[in-house]
C-alpha positions in Angstrom: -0.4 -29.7 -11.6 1.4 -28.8 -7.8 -1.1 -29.0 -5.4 -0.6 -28.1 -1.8 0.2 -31.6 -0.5 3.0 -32.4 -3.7 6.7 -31.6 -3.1 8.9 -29.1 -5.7 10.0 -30.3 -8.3 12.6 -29.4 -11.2 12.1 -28.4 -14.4 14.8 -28.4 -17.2 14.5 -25.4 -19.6 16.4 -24.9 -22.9 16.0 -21.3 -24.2 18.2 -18.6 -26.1 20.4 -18.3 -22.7 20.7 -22.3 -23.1 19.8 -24.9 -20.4 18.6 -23.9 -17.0 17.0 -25.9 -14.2 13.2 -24.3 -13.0 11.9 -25.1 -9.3 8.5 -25.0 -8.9 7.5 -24.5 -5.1 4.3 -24.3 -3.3 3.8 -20.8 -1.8 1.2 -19.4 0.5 1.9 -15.8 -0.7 2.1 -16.4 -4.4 -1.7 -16.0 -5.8 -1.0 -19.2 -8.3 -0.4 -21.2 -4.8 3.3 -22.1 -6.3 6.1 -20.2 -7.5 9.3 -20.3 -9.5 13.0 -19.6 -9.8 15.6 -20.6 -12.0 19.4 -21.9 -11.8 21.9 -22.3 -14.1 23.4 -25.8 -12.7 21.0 -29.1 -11.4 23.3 -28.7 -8.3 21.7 -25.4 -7.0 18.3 -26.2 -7.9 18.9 -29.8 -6.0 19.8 -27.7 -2.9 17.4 -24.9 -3.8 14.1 -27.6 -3.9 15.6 -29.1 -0.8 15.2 -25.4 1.3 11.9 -25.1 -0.8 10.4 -28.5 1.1 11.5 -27.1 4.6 9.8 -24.6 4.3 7.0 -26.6 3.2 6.8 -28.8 5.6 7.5 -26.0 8.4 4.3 -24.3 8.2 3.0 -22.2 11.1 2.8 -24.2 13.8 1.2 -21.3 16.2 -1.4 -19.0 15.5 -0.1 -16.8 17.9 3.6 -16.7 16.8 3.5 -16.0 13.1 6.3 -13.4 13.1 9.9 -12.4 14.4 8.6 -10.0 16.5 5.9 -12.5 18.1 8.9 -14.9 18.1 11.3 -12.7 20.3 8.4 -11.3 22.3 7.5 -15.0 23.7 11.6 -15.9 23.7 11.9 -12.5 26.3 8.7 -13.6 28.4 10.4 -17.0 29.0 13.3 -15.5 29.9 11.6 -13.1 32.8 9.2 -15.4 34.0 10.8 -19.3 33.7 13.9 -19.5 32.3 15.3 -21.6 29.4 15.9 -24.5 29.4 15.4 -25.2 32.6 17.2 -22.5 34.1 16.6 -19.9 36.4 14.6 -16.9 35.2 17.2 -14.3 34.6 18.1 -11.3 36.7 16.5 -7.6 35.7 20.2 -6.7 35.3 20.3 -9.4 32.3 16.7 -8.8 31.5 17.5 -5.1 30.3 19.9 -5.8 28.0 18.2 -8.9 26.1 15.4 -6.2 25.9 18.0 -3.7 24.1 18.7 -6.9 21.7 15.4 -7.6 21.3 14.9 -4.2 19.8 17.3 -4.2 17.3 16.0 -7.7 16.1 12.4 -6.6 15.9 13.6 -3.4 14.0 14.9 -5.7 11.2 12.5 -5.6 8.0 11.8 -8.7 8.2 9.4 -9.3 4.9 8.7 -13.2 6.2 7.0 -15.0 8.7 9.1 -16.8 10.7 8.5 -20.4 9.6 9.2 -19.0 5.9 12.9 -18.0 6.9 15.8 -19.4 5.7 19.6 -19.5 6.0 19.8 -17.1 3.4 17.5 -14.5 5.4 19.5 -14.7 8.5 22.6 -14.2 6.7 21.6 -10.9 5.4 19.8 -9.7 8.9 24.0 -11.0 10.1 25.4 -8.6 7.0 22.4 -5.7 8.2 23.6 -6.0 11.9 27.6 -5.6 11.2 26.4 -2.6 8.8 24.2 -0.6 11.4 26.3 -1.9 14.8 29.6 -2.8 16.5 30.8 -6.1 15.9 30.5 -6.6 19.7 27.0 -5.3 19.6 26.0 -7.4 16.3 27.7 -10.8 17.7 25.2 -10.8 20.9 22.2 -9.9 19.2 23.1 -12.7 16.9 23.6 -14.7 19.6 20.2 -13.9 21.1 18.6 -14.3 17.7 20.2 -17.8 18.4 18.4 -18.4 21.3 15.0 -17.4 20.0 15.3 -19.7 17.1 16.5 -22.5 19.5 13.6 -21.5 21.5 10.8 -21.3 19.2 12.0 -25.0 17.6 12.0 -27.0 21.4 8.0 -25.5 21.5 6.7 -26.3 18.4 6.2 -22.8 16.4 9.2 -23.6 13.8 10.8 -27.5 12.3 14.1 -26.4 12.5 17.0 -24.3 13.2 17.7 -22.6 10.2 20.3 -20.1 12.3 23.1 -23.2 12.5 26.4 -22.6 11.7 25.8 -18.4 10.9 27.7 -16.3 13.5 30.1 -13.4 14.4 33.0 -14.4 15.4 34.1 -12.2 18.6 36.9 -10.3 19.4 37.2 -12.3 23.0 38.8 -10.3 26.0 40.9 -13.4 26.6 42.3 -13.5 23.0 45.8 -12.3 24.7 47.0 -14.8 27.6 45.3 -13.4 30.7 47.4 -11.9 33.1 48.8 -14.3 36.2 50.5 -12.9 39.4 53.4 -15.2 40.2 53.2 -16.8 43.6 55.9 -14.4 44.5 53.9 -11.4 43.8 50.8 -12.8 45.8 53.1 -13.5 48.9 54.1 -9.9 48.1 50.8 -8.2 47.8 49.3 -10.2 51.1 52.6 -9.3 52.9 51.6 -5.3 52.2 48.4 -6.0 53.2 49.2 -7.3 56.9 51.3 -4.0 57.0 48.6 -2.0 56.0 46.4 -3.5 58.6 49.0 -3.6 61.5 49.9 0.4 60.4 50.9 3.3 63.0 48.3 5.3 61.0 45.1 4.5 63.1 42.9 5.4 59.7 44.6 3.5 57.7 45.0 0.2 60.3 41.1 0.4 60.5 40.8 0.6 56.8 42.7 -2.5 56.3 41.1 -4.6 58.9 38.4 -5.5 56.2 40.3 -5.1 53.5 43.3 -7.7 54.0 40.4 -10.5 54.7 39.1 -9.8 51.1 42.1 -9.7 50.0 43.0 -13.1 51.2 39.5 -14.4 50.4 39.9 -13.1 46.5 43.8 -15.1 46.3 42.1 -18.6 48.0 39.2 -18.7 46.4 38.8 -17.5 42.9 36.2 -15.6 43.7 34.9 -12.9 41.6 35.3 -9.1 42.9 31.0 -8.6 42.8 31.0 -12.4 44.4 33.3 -12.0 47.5 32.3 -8.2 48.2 28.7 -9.6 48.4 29.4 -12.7 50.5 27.1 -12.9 53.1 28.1 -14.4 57.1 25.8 -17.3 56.7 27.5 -18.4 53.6 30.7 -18.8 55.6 31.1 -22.3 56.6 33.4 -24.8 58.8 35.7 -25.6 55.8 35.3 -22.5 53.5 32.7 -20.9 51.9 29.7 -21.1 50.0 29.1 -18.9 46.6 25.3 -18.3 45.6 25.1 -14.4 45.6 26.6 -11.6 43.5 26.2 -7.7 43.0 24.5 -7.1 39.6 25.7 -5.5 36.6 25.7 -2.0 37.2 25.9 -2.3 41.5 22.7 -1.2 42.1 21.4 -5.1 43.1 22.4 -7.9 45.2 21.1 -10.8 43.6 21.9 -14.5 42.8 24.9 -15.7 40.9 24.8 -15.3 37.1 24.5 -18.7 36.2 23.8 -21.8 38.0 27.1 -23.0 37.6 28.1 -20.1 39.7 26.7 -21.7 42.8 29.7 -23.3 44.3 31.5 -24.5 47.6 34.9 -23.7 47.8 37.6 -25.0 50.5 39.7 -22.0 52.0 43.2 -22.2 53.9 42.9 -22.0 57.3 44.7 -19.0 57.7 42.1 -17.7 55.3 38.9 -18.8 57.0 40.2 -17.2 60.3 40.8 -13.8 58.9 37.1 -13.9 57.9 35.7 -15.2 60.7 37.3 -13.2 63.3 36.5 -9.9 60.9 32.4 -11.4 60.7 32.1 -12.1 64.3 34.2 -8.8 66.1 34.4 -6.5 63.6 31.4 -6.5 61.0 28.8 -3.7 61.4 25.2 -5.0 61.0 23.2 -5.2 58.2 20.2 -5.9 56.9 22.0 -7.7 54.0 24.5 -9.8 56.1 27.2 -8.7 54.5 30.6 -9.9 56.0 32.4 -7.1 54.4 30.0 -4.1 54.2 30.6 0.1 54.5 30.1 2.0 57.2 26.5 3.0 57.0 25.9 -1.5 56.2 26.1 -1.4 52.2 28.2 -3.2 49.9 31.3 -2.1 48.6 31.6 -0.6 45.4 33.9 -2.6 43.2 35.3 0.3 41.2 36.4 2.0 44.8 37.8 -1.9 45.7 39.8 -1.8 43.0 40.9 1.5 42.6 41.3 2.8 46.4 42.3 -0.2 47.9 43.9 -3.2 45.8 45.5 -0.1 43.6 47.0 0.7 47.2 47.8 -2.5 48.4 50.0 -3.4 44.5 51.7 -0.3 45.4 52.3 -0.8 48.9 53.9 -4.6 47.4 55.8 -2.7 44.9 54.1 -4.4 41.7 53.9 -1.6 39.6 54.3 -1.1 35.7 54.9 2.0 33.9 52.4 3.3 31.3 53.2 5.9 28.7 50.2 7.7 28.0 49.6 11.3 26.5 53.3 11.8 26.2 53.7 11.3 29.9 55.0 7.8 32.0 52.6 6.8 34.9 52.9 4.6 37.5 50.1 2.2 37.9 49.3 -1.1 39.6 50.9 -4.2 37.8 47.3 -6.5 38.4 43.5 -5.9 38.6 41.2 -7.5 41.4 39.9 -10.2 38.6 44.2 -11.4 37.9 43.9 -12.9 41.7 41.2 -15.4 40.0 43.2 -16.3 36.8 46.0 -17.1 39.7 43.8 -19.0 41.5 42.8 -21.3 38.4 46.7 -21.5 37.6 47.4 -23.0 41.2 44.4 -25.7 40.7 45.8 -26.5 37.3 49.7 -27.3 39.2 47.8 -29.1 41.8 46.8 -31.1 38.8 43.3 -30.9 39.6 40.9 -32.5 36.8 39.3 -30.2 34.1 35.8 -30.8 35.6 36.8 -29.4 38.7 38.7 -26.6 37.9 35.0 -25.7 35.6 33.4 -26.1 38.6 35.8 -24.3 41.1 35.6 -21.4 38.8 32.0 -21.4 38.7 32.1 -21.7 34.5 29.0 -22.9 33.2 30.8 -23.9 29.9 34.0 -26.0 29.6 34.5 -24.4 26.7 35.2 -21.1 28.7 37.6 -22.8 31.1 39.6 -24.6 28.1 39.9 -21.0 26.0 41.3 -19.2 29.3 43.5 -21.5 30.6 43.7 -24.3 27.9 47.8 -23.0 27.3 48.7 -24.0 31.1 46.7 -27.5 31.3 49.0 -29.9 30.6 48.0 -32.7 32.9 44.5 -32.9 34.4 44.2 -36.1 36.0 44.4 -35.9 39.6 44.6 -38.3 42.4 43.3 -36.0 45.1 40.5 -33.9 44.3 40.0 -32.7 48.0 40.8 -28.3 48.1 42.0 -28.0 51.5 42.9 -24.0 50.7 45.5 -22.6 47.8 47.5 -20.2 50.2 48.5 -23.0 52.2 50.7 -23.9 49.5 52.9 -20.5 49.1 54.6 -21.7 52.1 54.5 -18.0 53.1 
């Protein structure tokens, strides 16, 4: 007889629908203590008995997380409180939205506890998410799920990771080449914005005198629009400046970069570092945040109104526009967004020949694997004898 400490085992049947191969596994929910299921090769009942003993052997190894829902309950207070893996706990921004995953997982039936799951069940909760959701939506809740599973294995609760290798692939917003101003169109686009700044128009001159600064900042630094329109004046150092705080999603929040990887030093051109330190020390209203670049009543900027109002105006003012045909009717629009200054950024480090590990770092990716898929097509030689950033404009020769 299978007691509770024996393995499965197979059982070779020859009926009226010929030979079959029974496994006979211990189970805590069938009333015999065991139950069966047959297969028509030895193959699947090999693999079968083999998924029958993990689950065995996984047991519940927490009283207190029995379930899915206990699972992603404890995965979302680690998140809040302590972080993963080490990390920092994440912002409220982030926070929110693993609490809309976390919602759509727990409102999976799941009819197991969670050490009695299997591939097989988390390929169907995969098939049940891509039914009910968008493929965007379904590949990060999947991704989360991930991360729970992950989770629950480094503490104990589950044996092992039966999530591996079952994902959604995603339709990535670099799957086209990113956009890359031309060095030409940068000198262009800085050019209209020290006419802007220098303008007869009083309104428009005072406008400008904080916006050419960022403008210069964003081309020599990489910087992202919520980083640099957040940077405060004690982050602005002798040789460039220091990256550690960022608007959150949504721009209701200053807060701390995204990631830790985020948290950066990065080297500026002189011509750069003066712009911004002559704007921070004559020309910056106070605040209570320390913004270098703030409004008028001491806020920060909005980045929809940066990008719309301002580097809309100064693409125009250069002359880089495209024309869209939309409804029937041709507009005129800008040729770049505020974010193509960074992807020109990474394409100057990459003809300085700067290594791989830098440009990761410069860019503030927390994954290599992010910096390979965006710019992997322009890397052809990373090795670098010089890894010093002594400021990217420098180099237009403008």
């Amino acid at each position: 007889m299978l007691g509770c400490g024996i393995m499965a085992d197979i059982r070779k049947r020859v009926g009226e629908k010929g030979t079959t191969y029974q496994v006979r596994y211990p189970s805590k929910t069938a009333k015999s203590g065991y139950a069966y299921k047959s297969f028509d090769t030895l193959k699947e009942a090999r693999d079968y008995r083999e998924n029958s003993k993990a689950r065995e052997s996984a047991g519940p190894r927490s009283n207190d997380i029995r379930t899915v829902a206990h699972a992603v309950d404890k995965w979302l207070d680690i998140c809040e409180k302590e972080g993963r893996d080490g990390r920092d706990p994440v912002t409220k921004y982030t926070y929110k939205n693993y609490q809309y995953r976390a919602d759509i997982m727990k409102s999976y039936a799941w009819n197991k506890e969670l050490y009695e799951l299997s591939e097989p069940d988390v390929v169907e909760f995969r098939s049940w998410l891509l039914r009910k959701h968008s493929r965007e939506v379904s590949q990060k809740v999947l991704s989360s799920f991930h991360s729970v599973i992950k989770e629950m294995k480094s503490r104990g609760c589950i044996s092992g990771n039966i999530a591996t290798g079952i994902t959604i692939r995603a339709d990535s917003r670099y799957d086209e080449p990113v956009v890359i101003p031309t060095p030409e169109d940068v000198r262009a686009l800085l050019a209209a914005s020290d006419r802007l700044a220098n303008s007869k128009n009083k309104q428009i001159a005072r406008t400008w005198e904080r916006y050419r600064p960022m403008l210069y900042l964003a081309a020599d630094s990489g910087m992202r629009p919520q980083e640099y329109i957040a940077l405060p004046g004690y982050n602005v150092l002798e040789k460039g400046v220091k990256v550690d705080r960022a608007i959150e999603g949504g721009g209701y929040k200053l807060s701390v970069t995204k990631t830790r990887a985020g948290r950066r030093f990065i080297d500026l051109s002189p011509e750069t570092l003066d712009l911004i330190t002559y704007y921070h020390d004559h020309k910056t209203i106070k605040n209570k945040y320390d913004l270098v670049f703030p409004t008028a009543t001491g806020h920060w900027q909005s980045v929809d109104t940066w990008r719309r109002r301002c580097f809309g105006a100064a693409c125009i003012e250069a002359g880089l526009i495209k024309y869209v045909e939309e409804n029937g009717k041709t507009e005129e629009r800008p040729k770049y967004k505020p974010y193509d200054l960074r992807h020109f950024y990474a394409s100057m480090l990459i003809a300085q020949r700067r290594s791989l590990k830098k440009i990761q770092s410069l860019m503030g990716h927390e994954n290599i694997r992010i910096t390979l898929d965006v710019y992997g097509h322009l890397i052809e030689d990373v090795e670098s004898p010089n890894e010093r950033n002594t400021g990217l404009l420098a180099s237009l020769n403008r």
